[in-house]
N, C-alpha and C positions, 0 to 999 in steps of 0.2 A: 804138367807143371801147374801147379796154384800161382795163381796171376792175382794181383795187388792193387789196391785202389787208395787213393791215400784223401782223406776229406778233409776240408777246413770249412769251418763256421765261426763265424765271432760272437757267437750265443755264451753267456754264462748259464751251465744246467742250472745249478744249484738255485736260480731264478724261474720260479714254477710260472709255465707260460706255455702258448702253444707252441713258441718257436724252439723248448727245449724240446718237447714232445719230436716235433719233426724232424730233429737233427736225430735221435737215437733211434726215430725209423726209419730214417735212410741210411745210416749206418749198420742196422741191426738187419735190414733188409737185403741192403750187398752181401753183408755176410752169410746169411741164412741161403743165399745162392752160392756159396761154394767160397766167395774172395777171401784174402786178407785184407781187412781192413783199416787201416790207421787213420786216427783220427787225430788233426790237432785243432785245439781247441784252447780258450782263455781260460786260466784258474778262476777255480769259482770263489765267488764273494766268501761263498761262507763250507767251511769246511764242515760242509755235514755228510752222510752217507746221498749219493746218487742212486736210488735202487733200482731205476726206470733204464741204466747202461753200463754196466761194470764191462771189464775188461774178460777174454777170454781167450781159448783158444785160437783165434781167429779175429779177435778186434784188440787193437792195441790204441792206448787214447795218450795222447801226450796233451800234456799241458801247457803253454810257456805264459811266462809272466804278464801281469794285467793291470800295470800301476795305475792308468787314469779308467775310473771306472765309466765316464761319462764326459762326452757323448761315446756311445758304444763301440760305432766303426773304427773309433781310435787305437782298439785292441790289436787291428791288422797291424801295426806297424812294429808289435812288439813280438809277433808270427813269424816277421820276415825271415831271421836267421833261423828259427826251428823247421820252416817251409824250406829254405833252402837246403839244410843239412838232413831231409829225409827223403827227399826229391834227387837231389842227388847219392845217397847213400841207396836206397830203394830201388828207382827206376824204376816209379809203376806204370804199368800198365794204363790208370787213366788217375787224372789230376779233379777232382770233384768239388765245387767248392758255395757255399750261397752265398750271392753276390751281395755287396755291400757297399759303402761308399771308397773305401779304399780297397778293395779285393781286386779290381783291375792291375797292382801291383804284383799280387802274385801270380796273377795269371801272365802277367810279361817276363818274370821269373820262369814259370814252366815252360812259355812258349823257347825262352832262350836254349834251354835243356832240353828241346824237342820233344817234352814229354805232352801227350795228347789231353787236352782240358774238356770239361762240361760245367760253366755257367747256371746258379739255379736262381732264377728270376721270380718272386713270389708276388708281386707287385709294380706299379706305374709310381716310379718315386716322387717323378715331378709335381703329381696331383695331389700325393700325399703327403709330403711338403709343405703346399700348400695350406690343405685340409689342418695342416700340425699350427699353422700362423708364423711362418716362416716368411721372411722377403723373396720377394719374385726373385733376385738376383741369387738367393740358396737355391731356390726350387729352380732355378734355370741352369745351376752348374749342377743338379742334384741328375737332370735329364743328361745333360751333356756326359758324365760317368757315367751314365747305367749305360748310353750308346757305347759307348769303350770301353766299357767290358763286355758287349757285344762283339767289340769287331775283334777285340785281344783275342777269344776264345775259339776254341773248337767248334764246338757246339752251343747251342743254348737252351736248355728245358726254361720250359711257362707251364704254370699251371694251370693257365686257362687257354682257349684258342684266342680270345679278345685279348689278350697281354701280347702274345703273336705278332697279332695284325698292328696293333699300335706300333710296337717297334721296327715290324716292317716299315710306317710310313717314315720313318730316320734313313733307310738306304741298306736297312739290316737283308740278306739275303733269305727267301724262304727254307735253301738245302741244310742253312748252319740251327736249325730250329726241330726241336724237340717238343711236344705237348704231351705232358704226363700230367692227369690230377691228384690232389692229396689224397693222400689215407689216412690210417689208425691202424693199432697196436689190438687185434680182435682181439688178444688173450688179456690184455688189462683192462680193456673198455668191454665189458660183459652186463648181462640183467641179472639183477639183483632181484631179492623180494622188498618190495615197497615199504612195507612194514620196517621191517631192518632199514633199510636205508635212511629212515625219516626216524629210527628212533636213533641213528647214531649223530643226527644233528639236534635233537631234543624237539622236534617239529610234530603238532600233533598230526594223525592221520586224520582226523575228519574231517582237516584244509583238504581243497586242491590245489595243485601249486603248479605256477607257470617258473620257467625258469631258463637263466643266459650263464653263461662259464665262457671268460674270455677277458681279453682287453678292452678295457673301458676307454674307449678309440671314438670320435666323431662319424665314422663309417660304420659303428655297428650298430647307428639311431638307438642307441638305448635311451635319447630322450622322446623318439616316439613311444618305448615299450613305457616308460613310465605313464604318458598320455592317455597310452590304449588301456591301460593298468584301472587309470584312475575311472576311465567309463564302462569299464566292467565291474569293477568293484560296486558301482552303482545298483546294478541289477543281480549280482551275487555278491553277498558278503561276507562268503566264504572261501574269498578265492586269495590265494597269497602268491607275491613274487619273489622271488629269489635273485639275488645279484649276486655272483661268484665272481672274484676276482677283481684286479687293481688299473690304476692308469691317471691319463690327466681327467678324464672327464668325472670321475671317481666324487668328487667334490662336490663338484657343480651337481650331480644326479642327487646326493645323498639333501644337499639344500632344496629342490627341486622336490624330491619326495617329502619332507618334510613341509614347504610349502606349499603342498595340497593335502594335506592330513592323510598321507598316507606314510607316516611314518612306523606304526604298530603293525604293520601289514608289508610292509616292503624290509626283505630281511638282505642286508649287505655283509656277506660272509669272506671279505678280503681279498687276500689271496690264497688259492688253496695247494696246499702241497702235491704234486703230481702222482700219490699213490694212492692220496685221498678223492681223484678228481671222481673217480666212476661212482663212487658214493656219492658223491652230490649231485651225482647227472642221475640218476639213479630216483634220486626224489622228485623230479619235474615228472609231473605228467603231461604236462606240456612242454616240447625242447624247443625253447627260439632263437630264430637267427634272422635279425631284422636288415639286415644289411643297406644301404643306404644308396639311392640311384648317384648321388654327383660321384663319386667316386666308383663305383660300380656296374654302372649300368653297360659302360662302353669294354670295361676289359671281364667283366665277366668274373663270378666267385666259383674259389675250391675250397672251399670254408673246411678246417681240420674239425672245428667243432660238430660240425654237421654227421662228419663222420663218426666221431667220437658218440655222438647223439647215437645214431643208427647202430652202431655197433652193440651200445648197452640198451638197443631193442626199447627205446625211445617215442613217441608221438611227436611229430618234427613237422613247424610250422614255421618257414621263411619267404622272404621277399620275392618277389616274382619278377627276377631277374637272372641272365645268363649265365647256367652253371647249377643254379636252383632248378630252373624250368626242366631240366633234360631230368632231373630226379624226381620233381612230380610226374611227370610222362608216364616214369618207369615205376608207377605208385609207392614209392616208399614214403616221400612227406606228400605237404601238401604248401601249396604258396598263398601267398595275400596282397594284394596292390602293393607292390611300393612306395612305402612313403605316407600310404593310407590310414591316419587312424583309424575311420571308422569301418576300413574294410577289415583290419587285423581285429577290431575289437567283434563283428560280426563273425569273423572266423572262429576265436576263441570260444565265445560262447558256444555256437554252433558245436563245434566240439568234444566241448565239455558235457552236450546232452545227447552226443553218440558216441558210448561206451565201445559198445561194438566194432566201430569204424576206427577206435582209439586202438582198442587189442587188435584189429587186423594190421592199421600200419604198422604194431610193435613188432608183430611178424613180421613183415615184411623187411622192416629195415635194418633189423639183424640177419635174417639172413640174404640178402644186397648186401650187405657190411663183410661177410665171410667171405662171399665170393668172388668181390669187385673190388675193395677197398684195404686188403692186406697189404703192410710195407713190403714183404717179401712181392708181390704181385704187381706193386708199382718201381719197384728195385728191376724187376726183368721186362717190362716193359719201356723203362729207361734206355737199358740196354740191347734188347733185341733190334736186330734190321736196322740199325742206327751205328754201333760202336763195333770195331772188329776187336773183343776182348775175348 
């Protein structure tokens, strides 16, 4: 018998971002091990082609309506009646869903139906709450939901071991907890020829170029990376950075580069369409992921970009913090203090004047990327010795 798994996420695809990225490789990943997968999901903003998850023999996406587009979690509520009428029409085998500020509903919905749940927890919402400039009274009801959809659920995947233990310290049990880290899509995020890639954004080859793809988030210090930017440009002045991608911080970085004359040199490329992303990752010779200790340091990163980096056979230089550290160990990146300017600007240069050490880790991190970090490989380690499916 083909056994069923039915997924809900309140991601709009059609919103290029890593959070569409990871709803279609954990969809495309159940599948690829054998499941039917259904997926419900909010209609997207904007009716364009999806290319990155179309429907097939084996994954069915439903859509239901998505009047207020913002704040986001508000989509669950319009989920409800479509979650119930395939939950019960279905009867799958396991109820999948990434948690949100209202998904604790559907998950007392499937608990009612007996049907078995997994919880996917990406984050500590309370901190980041905060970190957003929210009232202590948001960020204390923000923690108070994430515990209750804890205890609603089955199971709980983290994708760190430090996400774990924090919600351990709530009363969460350790047997109902899952630790699975991110992956990528090894067949979209591939290495390209340098050349090509940097002439399909019109960027000349005789830069080198450092470079970030992601959300413009106060945890991913991209106001250190502009800092560190600026004190290496001092001693190369041939070096350029790349910002790929949108957010609140977006603003504040582009003023910020401009007030240190680094506006001819610091290239801010939007947001980029999720077919186009391996071309632009593609052009860094340097992949960074500065990630930020208040927020990080205690629950530990599974950064999708990182992945994404190492995949498309990358030189990958991040924080040196939990989640990073076990990936420098295993030689594929390399880390820099936390929080350090001037330890990441010592890195970079460093770097940039061993070629060698650059093509070794590109090796390396591709193939670590094939072997460890496929959706299909983090889809059955989900479920092995954990779910009787």
């Amino acid at each position: 018998m083909i056994k069923h798994i039915v997924y809900y996420a309140g991601i709009d695809l059609s919103i290029p971002n890593a959070c569409a990225l990871h709803v279609a490789g954990i969809v495309k990943g159940f599948a690829e091990l054998g499941y039917n997968v259904t997926a419900i999901l909010p209609k997207p903003t904007n009716n364009t082609n999806i290319p990155f998850l179309k429907e097939q023999h084996n994954i069915s996406l439903v859509y239901h309506s998505n009047p207020i587009k913002s704040p986001r979690f508000l989509s669950t509520i319009f989920a409800i009646f479509t979650t119930i009428k395939l939950l019960y029409k279905i009867k799958p085998q396991l109820f999948y869903l990434r948690m949100s500020l209202l998904s604790f509903i559907l998950l007392l919905i499937a608990k009612i139906l007996k049907i078995p749940t997994v919880s996917e927890h990406n984050g500590w919402m309370e901190k980041e709450m905060e970190m957003l400039g929210t009232t202590k009274f948001v960020s204390l009801i923000s923690r108070l939901i994430q515990i209750l959809d804890c205890k609603l659920t089955k199971k709980i995947l983290t994708v760190t071991q430090g996400l774990k233990e924090q919600l351990k310290l709530y009363g969460i049990p350790d047997h109902k907890f899952i630790v699975v880290e991110n992956g990528t899509d090894t067949a979209q995020f591939t290495p390209i020829a340098r050349e090509k890639a940097l002439k399909q954004l019109g960027l000349n080859p005789n830069c080198f170029y450092l470079g970030f793809i992601g959300v413009f988030t106060k945890w991913q210090g991209l106001d250190l990376t502009l800092s560190a930017f600026y004190e290496v440009a001092k001693y190369d002045s041939n070096i350029r950075l790349i910002l790929a991608g949108d957010g609140a911080e977006k603003i504040i970085l582009q003023n910020r580069a401009q007030s240190l004359g680094l506006k001819e040199k610091v290239y801010f490329l939007g947001a980029v369409p999720i077919q186009n992303a391996n071309n632009v990752i593609n052009c860094f010779d340097i992949a960074l992921s500065n990630a930020t200790v208040e927020l990080n340091h205690n629950i530990g990163v599974s950064k999708l970009k990182i992945r994404d980096y190492a995949a498309a056979g990358r030189t990958i230089l991040a924080s040196h913090i939990p989640g990073n550290i076990e990936l420098d160990n295993e030689g594929i990146l390399l880390t820099h203090i936390a929080d350090s300017i001037d330890d990441l600007v010592e890195k970079i240069l460093s770097l940039k004047n061993q070629p060698e050490l650059m093509k070794s880790l590109q090796c390396k991190s591709r193939e670590y990327a094939i072997k460890h970090f496929s959706w299909k490989q983090k889809c059955r380690e989900i479920l092995a010795n954990h779910i009787s499916l």
